[in-house]
C-alpha positions as CSV (number, residue, x, y, z in Angstrom):
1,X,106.5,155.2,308.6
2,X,109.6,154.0,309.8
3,X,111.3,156.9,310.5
4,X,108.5,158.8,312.2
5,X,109.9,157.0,315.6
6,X,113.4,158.6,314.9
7,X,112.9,162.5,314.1
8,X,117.0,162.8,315.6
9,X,118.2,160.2,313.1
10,X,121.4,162.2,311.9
11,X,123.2,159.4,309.9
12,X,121.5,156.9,307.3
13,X,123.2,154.1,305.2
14,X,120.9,152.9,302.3
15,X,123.7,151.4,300.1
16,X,123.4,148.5,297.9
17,X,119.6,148.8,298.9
18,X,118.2,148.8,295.1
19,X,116.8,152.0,295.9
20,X,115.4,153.5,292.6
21,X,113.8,156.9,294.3
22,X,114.5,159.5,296.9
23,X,111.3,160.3,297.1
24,X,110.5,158.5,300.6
25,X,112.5,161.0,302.0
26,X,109.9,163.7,301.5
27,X,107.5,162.1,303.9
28,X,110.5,160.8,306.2
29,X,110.7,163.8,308.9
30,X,114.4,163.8,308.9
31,X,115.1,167.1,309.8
32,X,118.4,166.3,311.8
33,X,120.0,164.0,309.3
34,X,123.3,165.2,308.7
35,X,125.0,161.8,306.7
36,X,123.5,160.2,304.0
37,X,125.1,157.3,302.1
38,X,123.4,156.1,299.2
39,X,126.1,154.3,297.1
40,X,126.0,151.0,294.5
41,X,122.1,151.8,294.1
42,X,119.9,152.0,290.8
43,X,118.9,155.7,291.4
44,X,118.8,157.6,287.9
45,X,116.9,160.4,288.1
46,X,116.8,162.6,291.1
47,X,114.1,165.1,292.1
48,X,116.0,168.5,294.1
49,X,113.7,169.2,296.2
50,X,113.8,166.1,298.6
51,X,116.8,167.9,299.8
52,X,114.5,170.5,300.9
53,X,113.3,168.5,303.6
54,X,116.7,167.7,304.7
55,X,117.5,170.9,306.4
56,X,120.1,169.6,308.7
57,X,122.0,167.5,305.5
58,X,125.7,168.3,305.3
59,X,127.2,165.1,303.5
60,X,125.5,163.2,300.6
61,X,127.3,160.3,299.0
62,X,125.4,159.0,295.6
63,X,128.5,157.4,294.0
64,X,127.6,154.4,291.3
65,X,124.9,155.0,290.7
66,X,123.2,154.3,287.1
67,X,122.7,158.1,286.4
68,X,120.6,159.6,283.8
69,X,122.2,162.7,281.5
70,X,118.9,163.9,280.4
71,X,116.5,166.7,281.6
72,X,114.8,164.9,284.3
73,X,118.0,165.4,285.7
74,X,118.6,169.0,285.4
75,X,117.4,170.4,288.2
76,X,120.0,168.0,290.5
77,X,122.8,168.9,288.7
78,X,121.9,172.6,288.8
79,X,121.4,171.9,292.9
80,X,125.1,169.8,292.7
81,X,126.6,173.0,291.7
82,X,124.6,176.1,294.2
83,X,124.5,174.5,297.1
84,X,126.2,175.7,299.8
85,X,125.6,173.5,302.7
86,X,125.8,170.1,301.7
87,X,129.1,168.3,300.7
88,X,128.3,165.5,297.4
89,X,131.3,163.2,297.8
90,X,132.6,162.3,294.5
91,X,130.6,164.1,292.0
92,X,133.2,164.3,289.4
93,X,133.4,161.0,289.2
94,X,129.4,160.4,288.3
95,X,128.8,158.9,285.2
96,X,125.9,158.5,282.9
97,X,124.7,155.4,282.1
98,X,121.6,157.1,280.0
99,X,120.9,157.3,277.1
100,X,123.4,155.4,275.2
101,X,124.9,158.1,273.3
102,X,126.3,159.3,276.6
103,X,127.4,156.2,278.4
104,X,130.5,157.3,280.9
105,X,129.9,160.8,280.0
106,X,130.7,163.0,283.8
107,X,127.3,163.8,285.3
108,X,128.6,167.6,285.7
109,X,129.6,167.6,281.7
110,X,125.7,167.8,280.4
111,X,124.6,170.6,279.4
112,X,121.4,171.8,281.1
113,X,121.3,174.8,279.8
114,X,119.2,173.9,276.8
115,X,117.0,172.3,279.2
116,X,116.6,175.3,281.3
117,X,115.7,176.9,277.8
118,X,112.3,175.0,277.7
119,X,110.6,178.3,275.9
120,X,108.4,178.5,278.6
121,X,108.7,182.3,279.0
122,X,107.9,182.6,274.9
123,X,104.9,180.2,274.9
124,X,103.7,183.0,278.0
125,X,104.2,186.0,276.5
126,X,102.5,184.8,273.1
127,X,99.5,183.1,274.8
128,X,98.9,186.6,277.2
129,X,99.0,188.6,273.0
130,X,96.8,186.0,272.0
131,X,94.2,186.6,274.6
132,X,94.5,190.1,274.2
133,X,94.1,190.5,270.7
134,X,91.2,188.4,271.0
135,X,89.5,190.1,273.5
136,X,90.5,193.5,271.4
137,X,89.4,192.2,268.6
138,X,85.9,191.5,270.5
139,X,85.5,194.4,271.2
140,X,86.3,196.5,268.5
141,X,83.9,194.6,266.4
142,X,81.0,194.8,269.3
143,X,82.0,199.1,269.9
144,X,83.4,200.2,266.9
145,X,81.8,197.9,264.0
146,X,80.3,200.7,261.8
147,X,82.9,202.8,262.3
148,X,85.8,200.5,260.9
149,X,82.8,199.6,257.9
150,X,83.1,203.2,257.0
151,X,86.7,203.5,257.0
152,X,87.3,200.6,255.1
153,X,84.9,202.6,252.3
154,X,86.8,205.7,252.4
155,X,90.3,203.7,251.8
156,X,88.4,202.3,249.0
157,X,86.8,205.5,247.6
158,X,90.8,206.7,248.5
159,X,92.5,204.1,246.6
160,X,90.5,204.4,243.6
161,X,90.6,208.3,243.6
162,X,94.6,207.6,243.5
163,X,94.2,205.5,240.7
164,X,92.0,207.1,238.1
165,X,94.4,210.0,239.0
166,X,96.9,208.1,237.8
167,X,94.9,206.5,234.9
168,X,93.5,207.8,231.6
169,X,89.6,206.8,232.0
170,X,88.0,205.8,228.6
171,X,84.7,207.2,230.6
172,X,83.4,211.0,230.3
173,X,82.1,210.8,233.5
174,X,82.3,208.4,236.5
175,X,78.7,208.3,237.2
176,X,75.2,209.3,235.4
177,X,72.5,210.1,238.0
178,X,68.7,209.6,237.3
179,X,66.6,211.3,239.9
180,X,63.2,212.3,240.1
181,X,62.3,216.3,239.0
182,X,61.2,216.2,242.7
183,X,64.6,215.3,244.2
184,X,66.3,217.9,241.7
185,X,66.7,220.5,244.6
186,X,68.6,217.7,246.8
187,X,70.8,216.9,244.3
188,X,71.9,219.7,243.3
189,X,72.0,221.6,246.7
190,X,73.0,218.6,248.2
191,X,75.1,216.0,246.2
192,X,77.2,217.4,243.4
193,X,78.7,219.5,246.3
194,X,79.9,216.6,247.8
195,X,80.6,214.7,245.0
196,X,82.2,217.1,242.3
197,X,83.2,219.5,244.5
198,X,84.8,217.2,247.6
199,X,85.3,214.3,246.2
200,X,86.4,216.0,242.2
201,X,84.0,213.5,240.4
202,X,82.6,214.4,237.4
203,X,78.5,213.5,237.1
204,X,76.3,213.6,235.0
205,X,72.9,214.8,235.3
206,X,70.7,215.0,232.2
207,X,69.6,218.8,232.8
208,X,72.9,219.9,232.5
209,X,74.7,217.6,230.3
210,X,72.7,215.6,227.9
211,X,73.3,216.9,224.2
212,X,70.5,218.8,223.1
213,X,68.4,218.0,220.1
214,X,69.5,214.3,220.5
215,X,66.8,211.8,221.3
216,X,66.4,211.3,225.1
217,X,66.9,207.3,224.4
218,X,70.5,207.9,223.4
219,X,71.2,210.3,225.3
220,X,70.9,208.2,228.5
221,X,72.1,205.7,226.5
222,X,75.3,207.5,225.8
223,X,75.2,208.5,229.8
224,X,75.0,204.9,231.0
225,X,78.1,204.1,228.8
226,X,80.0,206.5,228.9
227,X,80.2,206.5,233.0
């Protein structure tokens, strides 16, 4: 609130202030600070766009400052290095103080390119196929349910075909058929055309192929075992 009763504020000295955050600024209505001095403070982690609301900024001083050289940080550094307009005194000589393992490592040095590489483009593209093939998968079984049933038959009745093509079979035929003397029209008008003469099985039907002068028991006992 402080600063709402000086919008033409154009320099600001906040050193040796403990200031952890820049995050005041947001709220701070500077739009004509051009100078801000922020040395010997305990900022670590700084949030780019703050300087968004500092359209007027052209000189930025952040020196000693406990600097993190993690990801949180990324974004500043990335910010350090594009911007045009404002001038950050003495970046090169930024150091980390976090974590440990790079204590008095140069802010610029870190790497933020792996951070930048957070996989969030990968974790999009395989959660938009994941919700498609769900939804696909929804509605082939609601639309097309019979119709996959059916073709997952014939590739059965195919694969086996393919293999007892391939295969001796110990069996005369591959089926015996007891029907009615009723049906005896049907099946021979309408399924030995299908099955012997689409599909090449070999059936058999106790008019035609039982042995005659054998006893009817064996002979559809011989059928029943030997298909």
């Amino acid at each position: 609130q402080i600063f709402l009763s000086v919008p033409k504020l154009q320099i600001l000295d906040f050193s040796e202030t403990k200031i952890k955050s820049l995050d005041f600024l947001v709220q701070a209505n500077l739009t004509k600070l051009r100078y801000l001095k922020l040395t010997d403070n305990e900022i670590s982690v700084i949030n780019e766009t703050v300087f968004s609301f500092l359209p007027s900024l052209i000189y930025l001083d952040l020196s000693n400052n406990p600097f993190s050289c993690e990801c949180s940080n990324s974004g500043f550094i990335q910010w350090v290095n594009d911007n045009k307009q404002t001038q950050v005194v003495n970046t090169h000589q930024y150091k980390c103080s976090l974590p440990v393992d790079k204590l008095e490592t140069a802010l610029l040095d870190f790497d933020i390119q792996p951070c930048l590489d957070d996989g969030s483009f990968f974790f999009f593209i395989s959660s938009t196929c994941l919700v498609v093939l769900t939804l696909l998968t929804s509605f082939i079984y609601h639309f097309l349910k019979w119709q996959l049933v059916y073709t997952f038959h014939l590739f059965l009745a195919f694969l086996y075909d393919s293999w007892k093509g391939k295969k001796q079979d110990p069996h005369q035929f591959d089926a015996f058929v007891s029907y009615n003397v009723h049906d005896e029209d049907w099946v021979y008008r309408e399924m030995l055309p299908v099955l012997e003469g689409e599909q090449g099985w070999r059936i058999c039907l106790h008019h035609r192929d039982f042995q005659p002068g054998k006893p009817i028991i064996e002979n559809i006992t011989d059928a029943i075992y030997g298909s």
